[in-house]
Biopython code that builds the backbone (N, CA, C, O; Angstrom):
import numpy as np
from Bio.PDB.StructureBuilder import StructureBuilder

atoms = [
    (1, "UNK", "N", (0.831, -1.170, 0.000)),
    (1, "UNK", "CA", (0.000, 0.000, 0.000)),
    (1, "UNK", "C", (0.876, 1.234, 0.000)),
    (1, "UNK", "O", (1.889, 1.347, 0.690)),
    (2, "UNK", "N", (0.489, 1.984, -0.681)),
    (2, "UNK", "CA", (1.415, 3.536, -0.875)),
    (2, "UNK", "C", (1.427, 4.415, 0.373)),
    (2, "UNK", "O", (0.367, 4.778, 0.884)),
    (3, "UNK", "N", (2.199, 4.640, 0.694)),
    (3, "UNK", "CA", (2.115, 5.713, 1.572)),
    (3, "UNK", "C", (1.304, 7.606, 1.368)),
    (3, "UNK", "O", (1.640, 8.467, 0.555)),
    (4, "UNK", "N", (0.559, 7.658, 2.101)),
    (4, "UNK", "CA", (-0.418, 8.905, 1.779)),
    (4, "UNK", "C", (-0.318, 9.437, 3.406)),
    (4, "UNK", "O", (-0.273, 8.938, 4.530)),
    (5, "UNK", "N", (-0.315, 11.095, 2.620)),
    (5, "UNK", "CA", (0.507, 11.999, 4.015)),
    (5, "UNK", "C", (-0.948, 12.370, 4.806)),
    (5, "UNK", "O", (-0.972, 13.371, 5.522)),
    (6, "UNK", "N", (-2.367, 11.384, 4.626)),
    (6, "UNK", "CA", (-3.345, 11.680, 5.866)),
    (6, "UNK", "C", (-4.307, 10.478, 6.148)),
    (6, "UNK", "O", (-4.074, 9.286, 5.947)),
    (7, "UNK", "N", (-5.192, 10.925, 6.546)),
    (7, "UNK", "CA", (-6.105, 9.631, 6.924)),
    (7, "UNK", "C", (-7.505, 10.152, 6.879)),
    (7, "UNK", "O", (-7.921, 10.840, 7.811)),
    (8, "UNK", "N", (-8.325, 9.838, 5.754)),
    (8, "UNK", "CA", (-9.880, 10.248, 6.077)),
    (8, "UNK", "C", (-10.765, 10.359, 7.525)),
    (8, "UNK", "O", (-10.543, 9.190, 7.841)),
    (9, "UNK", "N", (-11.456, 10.781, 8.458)),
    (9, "UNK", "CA", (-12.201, 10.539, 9.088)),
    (9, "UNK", "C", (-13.389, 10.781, 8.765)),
    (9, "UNK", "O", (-13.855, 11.919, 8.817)),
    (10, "UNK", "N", (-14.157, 9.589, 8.325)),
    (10, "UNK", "CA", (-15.453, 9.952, 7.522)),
    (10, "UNK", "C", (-16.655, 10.110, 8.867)),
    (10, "UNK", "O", (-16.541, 9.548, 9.957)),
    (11, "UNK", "N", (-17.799, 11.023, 8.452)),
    (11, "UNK", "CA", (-18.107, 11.723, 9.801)),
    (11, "UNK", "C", (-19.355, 10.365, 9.926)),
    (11, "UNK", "O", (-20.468, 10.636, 10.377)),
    (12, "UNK", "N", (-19.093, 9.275, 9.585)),
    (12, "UNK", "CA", (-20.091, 7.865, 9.654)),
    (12, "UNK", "C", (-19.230, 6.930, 10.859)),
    (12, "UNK", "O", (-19.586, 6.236, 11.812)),
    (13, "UNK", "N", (-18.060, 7.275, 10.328)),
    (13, "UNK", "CA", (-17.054, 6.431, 11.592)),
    (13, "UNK", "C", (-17.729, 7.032, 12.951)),
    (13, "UNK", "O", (-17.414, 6.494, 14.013)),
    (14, "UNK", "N", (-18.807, 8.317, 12.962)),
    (14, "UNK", "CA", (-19.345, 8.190, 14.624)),
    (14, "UNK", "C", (-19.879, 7.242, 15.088)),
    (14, "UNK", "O", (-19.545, 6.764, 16.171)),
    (15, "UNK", "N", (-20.779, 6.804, 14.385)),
    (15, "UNK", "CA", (-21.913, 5.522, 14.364)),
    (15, "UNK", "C", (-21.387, 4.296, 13.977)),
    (15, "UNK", "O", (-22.167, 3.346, 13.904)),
    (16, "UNK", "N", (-20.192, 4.133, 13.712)),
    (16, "UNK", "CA", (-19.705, 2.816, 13.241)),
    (16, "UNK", "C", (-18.858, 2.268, 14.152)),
    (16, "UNK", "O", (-18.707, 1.049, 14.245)),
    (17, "UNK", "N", (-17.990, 3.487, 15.197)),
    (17, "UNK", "CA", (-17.439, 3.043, 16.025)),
    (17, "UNK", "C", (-18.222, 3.450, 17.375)),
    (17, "UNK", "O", (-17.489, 3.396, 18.362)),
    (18, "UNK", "N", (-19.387, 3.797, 17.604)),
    (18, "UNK", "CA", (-20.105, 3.854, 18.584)),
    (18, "UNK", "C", (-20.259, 2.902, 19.811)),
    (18, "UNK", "O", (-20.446, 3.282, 20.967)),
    (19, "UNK", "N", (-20.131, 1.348, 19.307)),
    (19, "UNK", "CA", (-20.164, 0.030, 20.324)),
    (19, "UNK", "C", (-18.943, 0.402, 20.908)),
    (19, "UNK", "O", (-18.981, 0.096, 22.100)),
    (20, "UNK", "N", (-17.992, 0.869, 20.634)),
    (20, "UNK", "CA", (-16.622, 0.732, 20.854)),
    (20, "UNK", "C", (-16.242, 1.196, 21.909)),
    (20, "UNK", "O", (-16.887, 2.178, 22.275)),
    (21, "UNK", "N", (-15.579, 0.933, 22.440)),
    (21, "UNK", "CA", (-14.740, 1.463, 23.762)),
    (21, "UNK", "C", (-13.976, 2.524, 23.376)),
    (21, "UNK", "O", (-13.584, 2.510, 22.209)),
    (22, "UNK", "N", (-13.545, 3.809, 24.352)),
    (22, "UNK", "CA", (-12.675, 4.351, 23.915)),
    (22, "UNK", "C", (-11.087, 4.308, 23.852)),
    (22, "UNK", "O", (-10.102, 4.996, 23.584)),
    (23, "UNK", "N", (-11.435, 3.208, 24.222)),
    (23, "UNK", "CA", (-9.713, 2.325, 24.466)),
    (23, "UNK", "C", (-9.647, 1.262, 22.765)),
    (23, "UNK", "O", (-8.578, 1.055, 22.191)),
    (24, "UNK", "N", (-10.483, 0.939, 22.443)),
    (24, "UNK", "CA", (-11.069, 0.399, 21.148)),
    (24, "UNK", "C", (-10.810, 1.350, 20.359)),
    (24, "UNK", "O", (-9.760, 1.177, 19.741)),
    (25, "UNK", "N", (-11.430, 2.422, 20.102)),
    (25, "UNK", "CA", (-11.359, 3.739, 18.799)),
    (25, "UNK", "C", (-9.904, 3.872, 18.829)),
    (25, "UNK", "O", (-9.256, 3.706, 17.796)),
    (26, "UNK", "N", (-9.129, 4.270, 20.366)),
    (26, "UNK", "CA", (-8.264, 4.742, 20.080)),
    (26, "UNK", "C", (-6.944, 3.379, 19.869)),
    (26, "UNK", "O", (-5.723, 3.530, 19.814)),
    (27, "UNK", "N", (-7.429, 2.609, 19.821)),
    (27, "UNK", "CA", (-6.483, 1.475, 18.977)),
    (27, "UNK", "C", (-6.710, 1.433, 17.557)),
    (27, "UNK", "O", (-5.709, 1.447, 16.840)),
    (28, "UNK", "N", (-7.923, 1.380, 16.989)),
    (28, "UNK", "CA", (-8.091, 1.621, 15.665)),
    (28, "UNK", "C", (-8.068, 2.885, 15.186)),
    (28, "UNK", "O", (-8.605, 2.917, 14.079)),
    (29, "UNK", "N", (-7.571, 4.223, 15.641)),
    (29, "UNK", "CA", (-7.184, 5.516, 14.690)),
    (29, "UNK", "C", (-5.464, 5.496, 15.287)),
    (29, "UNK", "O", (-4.807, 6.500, 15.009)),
    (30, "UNK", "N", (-4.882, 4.564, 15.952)),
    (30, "UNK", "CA", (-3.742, 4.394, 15.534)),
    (30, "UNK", "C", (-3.044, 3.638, 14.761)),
    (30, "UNK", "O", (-1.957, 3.840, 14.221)),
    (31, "UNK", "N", (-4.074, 2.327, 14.736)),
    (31, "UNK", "CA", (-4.107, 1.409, 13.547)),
    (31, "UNK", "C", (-4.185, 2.323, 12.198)),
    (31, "UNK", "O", (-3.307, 2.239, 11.339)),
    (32, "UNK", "N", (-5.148, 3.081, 12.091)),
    (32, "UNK", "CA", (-5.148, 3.945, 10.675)),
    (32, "UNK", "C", (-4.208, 4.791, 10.243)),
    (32, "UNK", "O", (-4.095, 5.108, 9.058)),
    (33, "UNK", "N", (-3.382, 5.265, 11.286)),
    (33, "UNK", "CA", (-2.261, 6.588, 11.001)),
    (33, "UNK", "C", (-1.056, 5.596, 10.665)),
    (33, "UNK", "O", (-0.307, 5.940, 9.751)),
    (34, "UNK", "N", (-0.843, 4.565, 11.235)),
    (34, "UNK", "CA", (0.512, 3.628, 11.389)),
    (34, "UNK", "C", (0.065, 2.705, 9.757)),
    (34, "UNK", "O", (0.873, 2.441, 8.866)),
    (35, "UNK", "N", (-1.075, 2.445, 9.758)),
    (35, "UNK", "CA", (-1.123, 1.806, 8.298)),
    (35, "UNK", "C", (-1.232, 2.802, 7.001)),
    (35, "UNK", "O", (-0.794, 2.431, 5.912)),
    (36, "UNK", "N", (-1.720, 3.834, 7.143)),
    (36, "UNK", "CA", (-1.283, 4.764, 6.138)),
    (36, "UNK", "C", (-0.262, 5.349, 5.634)),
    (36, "UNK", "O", (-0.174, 5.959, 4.569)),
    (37, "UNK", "N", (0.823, 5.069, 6.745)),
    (37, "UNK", "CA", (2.036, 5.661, 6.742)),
    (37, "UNK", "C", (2.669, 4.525, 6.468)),
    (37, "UNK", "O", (3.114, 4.778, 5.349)),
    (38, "UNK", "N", (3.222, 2.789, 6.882)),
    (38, "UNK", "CA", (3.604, 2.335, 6.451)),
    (38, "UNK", "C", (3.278, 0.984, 5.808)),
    (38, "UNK", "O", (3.887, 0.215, 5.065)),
    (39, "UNK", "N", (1.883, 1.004, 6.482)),
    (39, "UNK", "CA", (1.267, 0.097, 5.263)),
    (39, "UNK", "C", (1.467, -1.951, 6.448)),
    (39, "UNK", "O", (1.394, -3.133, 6.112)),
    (40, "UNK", "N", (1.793, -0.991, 8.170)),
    (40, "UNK", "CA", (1.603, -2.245, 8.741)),
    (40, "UNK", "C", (0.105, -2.845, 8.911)),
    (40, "UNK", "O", (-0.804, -2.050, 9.149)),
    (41, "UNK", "N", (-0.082, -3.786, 8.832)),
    (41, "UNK", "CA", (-1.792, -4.481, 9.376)),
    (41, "UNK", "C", (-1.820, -4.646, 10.521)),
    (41, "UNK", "O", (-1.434, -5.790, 10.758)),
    (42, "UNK", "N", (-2.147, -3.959, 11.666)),
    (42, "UNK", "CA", (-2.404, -4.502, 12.813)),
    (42, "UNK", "C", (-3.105, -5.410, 13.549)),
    (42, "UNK", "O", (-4.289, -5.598, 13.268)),
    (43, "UNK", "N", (-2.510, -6.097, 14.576)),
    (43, "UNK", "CA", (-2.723, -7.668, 14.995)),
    (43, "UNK", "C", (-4.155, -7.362, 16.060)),
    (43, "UNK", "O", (-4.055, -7.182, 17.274)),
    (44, "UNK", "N", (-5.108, -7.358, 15.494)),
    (44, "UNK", "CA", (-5.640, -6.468, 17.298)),
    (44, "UNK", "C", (-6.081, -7.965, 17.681)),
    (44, "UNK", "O", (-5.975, -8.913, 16.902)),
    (45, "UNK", "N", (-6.629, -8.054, 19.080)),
    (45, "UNK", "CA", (-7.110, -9.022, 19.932)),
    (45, "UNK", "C", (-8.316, -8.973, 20.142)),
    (45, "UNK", "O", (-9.015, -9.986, 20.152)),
    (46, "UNK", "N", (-8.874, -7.496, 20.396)),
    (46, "UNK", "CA", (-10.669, -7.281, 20.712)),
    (46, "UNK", "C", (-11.499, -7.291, 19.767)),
    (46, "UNK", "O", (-11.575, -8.145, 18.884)),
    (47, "UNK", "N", (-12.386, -6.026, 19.946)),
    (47, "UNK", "CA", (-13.242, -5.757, 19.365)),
    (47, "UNK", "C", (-12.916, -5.217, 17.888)),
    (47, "UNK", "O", (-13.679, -5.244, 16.922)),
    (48, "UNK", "N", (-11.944, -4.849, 17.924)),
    (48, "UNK", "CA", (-11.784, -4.028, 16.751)),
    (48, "UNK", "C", (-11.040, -4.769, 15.372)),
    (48, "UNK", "O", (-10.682, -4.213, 14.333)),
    (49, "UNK", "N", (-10.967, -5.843, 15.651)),
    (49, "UNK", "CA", (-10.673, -7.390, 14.505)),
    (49, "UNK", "C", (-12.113, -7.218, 13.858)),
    (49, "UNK", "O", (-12.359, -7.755, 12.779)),
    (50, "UNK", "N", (-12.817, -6.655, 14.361)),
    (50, "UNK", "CA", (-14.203, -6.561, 13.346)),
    (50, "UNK", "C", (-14.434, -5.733, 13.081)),
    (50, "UNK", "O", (-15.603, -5.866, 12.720)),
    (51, "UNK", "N", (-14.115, -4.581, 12.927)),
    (51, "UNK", "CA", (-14.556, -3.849, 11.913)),
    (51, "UNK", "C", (-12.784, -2.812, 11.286)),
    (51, "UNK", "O", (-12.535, -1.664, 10.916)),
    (52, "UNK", "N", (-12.228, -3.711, 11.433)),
    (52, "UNK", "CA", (-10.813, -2.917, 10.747)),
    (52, "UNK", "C", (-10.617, -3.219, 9.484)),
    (52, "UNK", "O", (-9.956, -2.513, 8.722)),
    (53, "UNK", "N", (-11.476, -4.863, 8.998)),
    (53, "UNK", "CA", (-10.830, -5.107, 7.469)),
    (53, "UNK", "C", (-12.086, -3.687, 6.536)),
    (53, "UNK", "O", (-11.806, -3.109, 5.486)),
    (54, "UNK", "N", (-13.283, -3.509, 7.299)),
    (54, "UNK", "CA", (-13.916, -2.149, 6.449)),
    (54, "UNK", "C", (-13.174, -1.106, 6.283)),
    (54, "UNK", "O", (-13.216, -0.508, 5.207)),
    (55, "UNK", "N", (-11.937, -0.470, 7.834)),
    (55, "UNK", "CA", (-11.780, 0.988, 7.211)),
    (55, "UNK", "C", (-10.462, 0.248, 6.567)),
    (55, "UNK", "O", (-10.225, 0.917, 5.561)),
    (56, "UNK", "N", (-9.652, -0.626, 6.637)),
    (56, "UNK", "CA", (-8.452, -1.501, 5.606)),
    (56, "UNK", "C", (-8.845, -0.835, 4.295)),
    (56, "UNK", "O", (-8.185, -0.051, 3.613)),
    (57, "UNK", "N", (-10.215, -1.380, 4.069)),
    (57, "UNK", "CA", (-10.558, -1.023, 2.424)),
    (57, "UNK", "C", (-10.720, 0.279, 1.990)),
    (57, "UNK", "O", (-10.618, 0.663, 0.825)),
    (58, "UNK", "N", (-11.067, 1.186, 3.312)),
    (58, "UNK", "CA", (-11.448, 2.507, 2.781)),
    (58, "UNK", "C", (-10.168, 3.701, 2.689)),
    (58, "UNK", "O", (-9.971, 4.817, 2.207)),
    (59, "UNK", "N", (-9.410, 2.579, 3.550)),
    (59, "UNK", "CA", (-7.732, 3.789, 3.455)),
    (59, "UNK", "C", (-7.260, 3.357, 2.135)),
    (59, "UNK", "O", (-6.869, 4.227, 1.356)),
    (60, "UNK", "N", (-7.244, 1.916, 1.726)),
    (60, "UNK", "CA", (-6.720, 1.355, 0.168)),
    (60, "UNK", "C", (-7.369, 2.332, -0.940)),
    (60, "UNK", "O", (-6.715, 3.027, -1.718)),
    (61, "UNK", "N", (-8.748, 2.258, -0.868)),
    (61, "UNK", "CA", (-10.039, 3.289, -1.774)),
    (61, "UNK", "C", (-9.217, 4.657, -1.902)),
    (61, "UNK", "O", (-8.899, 5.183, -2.969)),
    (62, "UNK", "N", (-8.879, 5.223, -0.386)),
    (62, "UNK", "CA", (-8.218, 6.723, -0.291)),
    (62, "UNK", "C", (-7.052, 7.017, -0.843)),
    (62, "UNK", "O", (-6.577, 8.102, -1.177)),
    (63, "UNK", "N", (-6.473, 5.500, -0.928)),
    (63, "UNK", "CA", (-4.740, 5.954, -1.214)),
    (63, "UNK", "C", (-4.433, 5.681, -2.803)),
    (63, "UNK", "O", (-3.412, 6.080, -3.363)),
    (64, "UNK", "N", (-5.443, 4.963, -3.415)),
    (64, "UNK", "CA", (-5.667, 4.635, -4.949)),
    (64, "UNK", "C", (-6.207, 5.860, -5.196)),
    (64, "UNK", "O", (-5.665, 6.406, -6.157)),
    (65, "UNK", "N", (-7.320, 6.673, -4.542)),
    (65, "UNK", "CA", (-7.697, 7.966, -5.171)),
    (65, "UNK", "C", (-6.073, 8.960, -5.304)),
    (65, "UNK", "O", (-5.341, 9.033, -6.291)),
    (66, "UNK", "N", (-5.981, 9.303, -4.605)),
    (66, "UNK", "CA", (-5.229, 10.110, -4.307)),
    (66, "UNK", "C", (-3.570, 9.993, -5.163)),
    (66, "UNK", "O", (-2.851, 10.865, -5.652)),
    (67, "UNK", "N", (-3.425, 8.493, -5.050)),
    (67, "UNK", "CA", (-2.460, 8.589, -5.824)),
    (67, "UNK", "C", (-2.554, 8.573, -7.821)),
    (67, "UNK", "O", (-1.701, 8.584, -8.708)),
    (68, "UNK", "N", (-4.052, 8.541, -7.795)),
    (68, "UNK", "CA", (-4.880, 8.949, -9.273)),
    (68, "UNK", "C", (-4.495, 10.367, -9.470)),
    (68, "UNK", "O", (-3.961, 10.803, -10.490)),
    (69, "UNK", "N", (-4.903, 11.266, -8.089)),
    (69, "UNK", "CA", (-4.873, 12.240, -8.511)),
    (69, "UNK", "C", (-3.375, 12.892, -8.326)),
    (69, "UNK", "O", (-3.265, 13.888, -9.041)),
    (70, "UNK", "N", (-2.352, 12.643, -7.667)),
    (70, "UNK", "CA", (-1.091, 12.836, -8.299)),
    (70, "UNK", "C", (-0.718, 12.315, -9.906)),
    (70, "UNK", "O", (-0.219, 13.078, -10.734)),
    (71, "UNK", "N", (-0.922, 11.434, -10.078)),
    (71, "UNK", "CA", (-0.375, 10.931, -11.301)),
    (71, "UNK", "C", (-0.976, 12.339, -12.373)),
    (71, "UNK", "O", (-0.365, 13.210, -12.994)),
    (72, "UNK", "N", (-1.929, 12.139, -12.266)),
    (72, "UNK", "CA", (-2.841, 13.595, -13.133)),
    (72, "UNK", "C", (-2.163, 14.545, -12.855)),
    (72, "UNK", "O", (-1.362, 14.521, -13.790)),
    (73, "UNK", "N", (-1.846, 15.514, -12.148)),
    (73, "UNK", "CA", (-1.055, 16.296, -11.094)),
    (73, "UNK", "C", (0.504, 16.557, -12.367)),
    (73, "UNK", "O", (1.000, 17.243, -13.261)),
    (74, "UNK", "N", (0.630, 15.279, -11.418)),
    (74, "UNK", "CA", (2.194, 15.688, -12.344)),
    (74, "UNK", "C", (1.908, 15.653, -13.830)),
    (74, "UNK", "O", (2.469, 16.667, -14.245)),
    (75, "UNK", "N", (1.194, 14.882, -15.126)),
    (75, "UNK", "CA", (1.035, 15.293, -15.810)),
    (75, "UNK", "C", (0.412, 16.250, -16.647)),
    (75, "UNK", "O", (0.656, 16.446, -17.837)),
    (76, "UNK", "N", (-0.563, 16.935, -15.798)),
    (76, "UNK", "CA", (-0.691, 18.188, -16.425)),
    (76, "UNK", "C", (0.206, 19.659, -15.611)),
    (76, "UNK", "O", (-0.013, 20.848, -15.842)),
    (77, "UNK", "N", (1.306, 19.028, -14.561)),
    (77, "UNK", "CA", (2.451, 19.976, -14.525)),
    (77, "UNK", "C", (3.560, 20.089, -15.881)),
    (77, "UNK", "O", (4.272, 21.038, -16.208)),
    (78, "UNK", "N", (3.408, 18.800, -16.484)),
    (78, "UNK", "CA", (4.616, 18.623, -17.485)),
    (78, "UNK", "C", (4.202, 19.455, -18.793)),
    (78, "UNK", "O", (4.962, 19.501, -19.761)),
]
sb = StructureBuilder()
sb.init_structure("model")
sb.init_model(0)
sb.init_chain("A")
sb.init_seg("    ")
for serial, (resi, resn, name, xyz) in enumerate(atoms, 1):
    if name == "N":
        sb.init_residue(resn, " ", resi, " ")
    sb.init_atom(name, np.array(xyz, "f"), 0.0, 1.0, " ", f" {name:<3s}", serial, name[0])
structure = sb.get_structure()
């Protein structure tokens, strides 16, 4: 996975991580900053093994956009 310099917070992740503990969220938005940046999968143990392969797909979705829109980027810089 490419490295991309942010991380979406889509304003649905309120209600999606709502069951969650806040010891839970805040394992999975460090899971998201550490996998955006280097693309580790984190091992979790709890709750959050269920619903990490959804935002998995939505940082992949973010980092294929984005690196669409560089590619465009640099060629209409050239």
């Amino acid at each position: 996975m490419p490295e991309i310099p942010y991380v979406c917070l889509y304003s649905r992740y309120l209600q999606t991580l709502a069951p969650f503990t806040d010891a839970e969220r805040g394992r999975i938005m460090t899971a998201m900053l550490t996998y955006s940046t280097t693309g580790e999968i984190p091992e979790f143990e709890g709750n959050e093994r269920y619903i990490w392969p959804t935002i998995q797909a939505q940082i992949d979705r973010d980092a294929a956009m984005y690196q669409e829109k560089c590619a465009k980027n640099r060629a209409n810089g050239a």
